[in-house]
N, C-alpha and C positions, 0 to 999 in steps of 0.2 A: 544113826543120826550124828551128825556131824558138830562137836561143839564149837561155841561162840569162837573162842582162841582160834580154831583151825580156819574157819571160815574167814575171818580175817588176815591169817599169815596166807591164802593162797589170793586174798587182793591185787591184782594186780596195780604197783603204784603209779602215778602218773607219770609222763616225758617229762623226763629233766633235759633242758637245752641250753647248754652251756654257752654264754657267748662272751670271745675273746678279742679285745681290739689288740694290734700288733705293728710298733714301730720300729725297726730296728732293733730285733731283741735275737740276731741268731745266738747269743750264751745264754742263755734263758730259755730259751719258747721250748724245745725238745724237752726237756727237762720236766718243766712245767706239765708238758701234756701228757708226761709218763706218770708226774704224781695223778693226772685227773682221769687215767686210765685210757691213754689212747696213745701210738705211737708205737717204736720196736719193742722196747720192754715194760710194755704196760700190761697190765693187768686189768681188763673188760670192769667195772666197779659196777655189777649188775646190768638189769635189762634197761630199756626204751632209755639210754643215756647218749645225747648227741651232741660235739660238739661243732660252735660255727666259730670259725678262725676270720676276722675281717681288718687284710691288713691296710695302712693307711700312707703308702707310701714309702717301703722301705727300700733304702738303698743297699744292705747289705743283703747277706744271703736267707735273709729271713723266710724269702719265697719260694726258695728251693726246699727247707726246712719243713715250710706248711705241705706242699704238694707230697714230700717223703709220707710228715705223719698220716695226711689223707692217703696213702697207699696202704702203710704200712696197718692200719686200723682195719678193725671191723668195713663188711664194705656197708659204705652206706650213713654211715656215723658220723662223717666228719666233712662240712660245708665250707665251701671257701669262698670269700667275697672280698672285693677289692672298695675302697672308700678313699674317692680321691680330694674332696677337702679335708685339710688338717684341723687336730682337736681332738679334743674328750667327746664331745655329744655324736659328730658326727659317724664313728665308726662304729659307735654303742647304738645306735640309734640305727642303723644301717643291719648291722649285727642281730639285733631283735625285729627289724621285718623282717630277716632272713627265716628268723625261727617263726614269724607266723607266717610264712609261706609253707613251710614243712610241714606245719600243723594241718595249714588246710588240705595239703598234696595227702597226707595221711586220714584226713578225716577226723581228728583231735578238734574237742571244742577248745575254745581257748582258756574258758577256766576252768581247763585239766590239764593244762601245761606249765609247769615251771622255769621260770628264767631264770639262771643261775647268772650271775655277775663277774666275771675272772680276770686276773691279768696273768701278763706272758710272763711276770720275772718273779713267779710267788709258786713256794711250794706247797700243793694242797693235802692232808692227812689222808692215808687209805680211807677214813668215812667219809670224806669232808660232803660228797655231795648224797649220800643216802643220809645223814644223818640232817641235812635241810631238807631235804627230801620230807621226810617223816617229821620235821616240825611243820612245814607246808601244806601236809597232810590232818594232823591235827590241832592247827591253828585256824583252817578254812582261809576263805577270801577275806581282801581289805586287810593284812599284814604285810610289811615291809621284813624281811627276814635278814640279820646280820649275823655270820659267822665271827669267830674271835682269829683275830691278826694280831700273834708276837713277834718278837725280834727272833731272827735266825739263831741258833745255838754257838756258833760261831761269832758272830758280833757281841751280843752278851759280853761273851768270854773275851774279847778282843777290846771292848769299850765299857767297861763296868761304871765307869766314873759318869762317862755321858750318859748313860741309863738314870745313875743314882742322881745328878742333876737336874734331870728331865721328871722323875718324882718327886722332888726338894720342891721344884717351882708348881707344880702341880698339884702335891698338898696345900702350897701356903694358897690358892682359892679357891678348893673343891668345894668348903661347906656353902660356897655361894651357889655351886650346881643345883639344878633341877634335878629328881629321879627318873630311874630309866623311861620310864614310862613316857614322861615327856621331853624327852630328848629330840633331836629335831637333827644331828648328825648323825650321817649312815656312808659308811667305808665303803663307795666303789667294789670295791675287787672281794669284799665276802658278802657279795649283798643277793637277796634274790628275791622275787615277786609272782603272783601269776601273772599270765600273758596276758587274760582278759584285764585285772587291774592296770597293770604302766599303760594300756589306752585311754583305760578311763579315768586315770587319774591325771590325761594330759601329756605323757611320754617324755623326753625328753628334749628339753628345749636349748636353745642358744639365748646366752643373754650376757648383756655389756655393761661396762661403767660409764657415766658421764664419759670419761678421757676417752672411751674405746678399747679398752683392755678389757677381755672377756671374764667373764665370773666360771669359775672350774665347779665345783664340788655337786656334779650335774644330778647327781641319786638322793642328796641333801634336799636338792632344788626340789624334786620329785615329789619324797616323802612330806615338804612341806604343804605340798598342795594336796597331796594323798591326807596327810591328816585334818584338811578342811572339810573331807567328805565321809571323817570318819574312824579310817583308818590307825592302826598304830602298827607299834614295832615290838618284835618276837627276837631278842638276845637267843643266837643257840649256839650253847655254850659247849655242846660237843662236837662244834663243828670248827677247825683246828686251820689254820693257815700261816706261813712265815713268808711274807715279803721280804725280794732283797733292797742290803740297806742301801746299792749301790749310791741314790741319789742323797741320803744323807752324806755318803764320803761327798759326795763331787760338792756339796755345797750344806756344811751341816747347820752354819748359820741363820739360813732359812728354815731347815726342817726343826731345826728346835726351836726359834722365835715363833715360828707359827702354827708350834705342835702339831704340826707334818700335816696340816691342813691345807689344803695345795692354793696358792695364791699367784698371781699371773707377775706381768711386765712391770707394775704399776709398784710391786713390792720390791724396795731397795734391800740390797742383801750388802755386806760385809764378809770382806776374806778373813778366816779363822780357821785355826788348824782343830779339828775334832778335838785332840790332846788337849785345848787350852777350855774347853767346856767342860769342868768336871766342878765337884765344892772346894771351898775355899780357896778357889780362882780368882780375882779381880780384874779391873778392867775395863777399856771402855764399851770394848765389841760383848765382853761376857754380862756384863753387866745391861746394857741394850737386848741382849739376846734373852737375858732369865727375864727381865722387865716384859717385853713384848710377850714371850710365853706367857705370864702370869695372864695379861691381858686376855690376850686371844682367847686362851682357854676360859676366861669371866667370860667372855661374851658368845662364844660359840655353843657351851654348856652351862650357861645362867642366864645372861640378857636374854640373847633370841628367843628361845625354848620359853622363858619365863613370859615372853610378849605376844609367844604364838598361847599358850595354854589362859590369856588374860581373855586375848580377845576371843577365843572359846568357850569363855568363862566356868574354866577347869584351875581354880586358883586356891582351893582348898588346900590349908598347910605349907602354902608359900611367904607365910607372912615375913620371912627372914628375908630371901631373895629381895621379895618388892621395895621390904626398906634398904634394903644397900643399894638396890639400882632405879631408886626413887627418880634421880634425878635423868639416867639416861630414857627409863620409861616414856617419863613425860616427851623424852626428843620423837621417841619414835610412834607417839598418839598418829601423829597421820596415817603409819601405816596400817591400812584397816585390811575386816577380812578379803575385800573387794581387789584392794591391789594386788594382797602377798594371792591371790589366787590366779593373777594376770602374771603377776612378776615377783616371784619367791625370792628371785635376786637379788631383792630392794632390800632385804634383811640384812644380807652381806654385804650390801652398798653402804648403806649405813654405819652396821661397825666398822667396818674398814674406812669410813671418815673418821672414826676417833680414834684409830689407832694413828692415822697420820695426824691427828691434831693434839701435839704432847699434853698441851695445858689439860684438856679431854679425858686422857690417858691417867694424867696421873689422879685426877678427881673421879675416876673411877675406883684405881686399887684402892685410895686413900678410903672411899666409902666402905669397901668392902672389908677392906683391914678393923677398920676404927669400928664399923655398927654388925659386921657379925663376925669379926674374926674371933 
């Protein structure tokens, strides 16, 4: 008789379906799909692993790149789909009907299928997708799954000061964060879900500001409405990724001011040379840039999260938080569980009116400085 332990190593574990949007990434995308095990020198990262490639309009040779690694792969592994409106939702969103069409072609329920979340310019650890894999597995349904995203080993090494910056502004208003558990941001590119949940949790939607500038952070958007119905979030911390920093070079002003939280047309950015973001810099751009960091990060990992967990009335041992964002709470009483369940982007629409409205801005850090710093 066969024991317990063996009975479960011969499990077979569910389809992981990896889906990839892709713009313009031919120095990246190969690369990439070798860390995820597909392509010339890949290495297969176990069985039922598929990935769907959906590119979104590339003008460079990203398309010849896709069609190689779909040769060069396992046959049958790797799906190619074309998304000709531009954006984050649509080729993500396009990308995951792909994988429940595969499901059905194969006969896969859909909550035994895993969507795995990836981008073209990140390299993924030889675990990175058995190791969601197996927290997916024993988490069950109704979790949002995020792997951990560092800086490349090279930029480190190349930008030490802008690192130690980026945790200087980042301590001075952590203790106003909410705990993991109610957290309400989720990184795109390490993120993964069942198939049967992102339907029922409403999938991924497009949504706009008053001005018309679209609201980005589309799996954020997701999770907010996923955890109306329940839902939370599984940190798996042995699941390894490095993004490249290319778009902190091309523009680091914005990726520090807004702790790389992707913000559209509507966010004015400042030319700064990486170099000049480090400590005891001053300034007016550096100075604007650690300011707005502090912010952003109060309200993306303290307000929101503290306002989604109020109106679920999960607000046990928040009493810190509540008083320092006493007075922004009260702004956002209207948004009830009714809207953020239509419109999750109203969260974001919101803080992003005080971060443009300085008087706002600074009656925020000042509360949080003074009542729980």
């Amino acid at each position: 008789m066969k024991k317990a332990s063996e009975i479960k190593a011969n499990v077979e574990l569910p389809a992981a379906i990896l889906v990839m949007p892709c713009l313009n990434e031919q120095n990246t995308l190969a690369r990439t799909c070798n860390t995820l095990g597909f392509g010339d020198t890949a290495v297969q990262r176990g069985k039922n692993t598929y990935l769907v490639i959906v590119d979104n309009g590339s003008s460079d040779s990203s398309l010849q790149i896709q069609d190689h690694i779909r040769q060069a792969s396992l046959n049958n592994t790797v799906i190619l789909g074309r998304e000709p409106a531009r954006g984050y939702v649509p080729p993500r969103h396009h990308g995951i009907e792909l994988a429940r069409a595969l499901a059905h072609q194969r006969g896969w329920r859909e909550e035994e299928v895993l969507i795995l979340q990836v981008d073209a310019d990140t390299d993924y650890e030889a675990n990175y997708v058995d190791e969601m894999r197996k927290a997916a597995v024993a988490c069950g349904r109704g979790k949002m799954l995020e792997g951990l995203a560092t800086p490349p080993s090279d930029f480190a090494n190349d930008y030490p000061s802008f690192i130690d910056l980026c945790g200087m502004a980042d301590r001075s208003v952590e203790h106003c964060f909410v705990d993991e558990r109610r957290d309400i941001v989720v990184d795109d590119k390490v993120s993964g879900f069942w198939l049967k949940d992102y339907f029922s949790w409403g999938a991924h939607q497009r949504e706009y500001l008053p001005t018309g500038h679209e609201i980005f952070a589309e799996t954020s958007r997701l999770f907010i409405k996923a955890k109306l119905t329940g839902a939370n979030k599984k940190v798996v911390e042995k699941a390894h990724a490095r993004p490249s920093r290319r778009k902190v070079l091309e523009d680091p002003f914005r990726y520090f001011a807004t702790a790389g939280f992707p913000r559209g047309e509507e966010f004015k950015t400042l030319t700064v040379d990486i170099s000049e973001l480090r400590p005891g810099k001053s300034g007016f751009a550096v100075d604007l840039a650690f300011r707005l960091r502090c912010a952003h990060s109060a309200l993306l990992f303290g307000l929101l999260p503290l306002h989604v967990a109020a109106l679920l009335q999960d607000i046990v041992g928040l009493e810190r938080q509540m008083k320092a964002f006493r007075t922004s709470l009260s702004w956002l009483s209207r948004t009830t569980l009714d809207t953020i369940a239509t419109r999750p982007g109203l969260l974001f629409e919101k803080a992003f009116a005080i971060l443009a409205d300085d008087a706002q801005t600074s009656e925020l850090l000042h509360a949080i400085s003074t009542e729980t710093g």
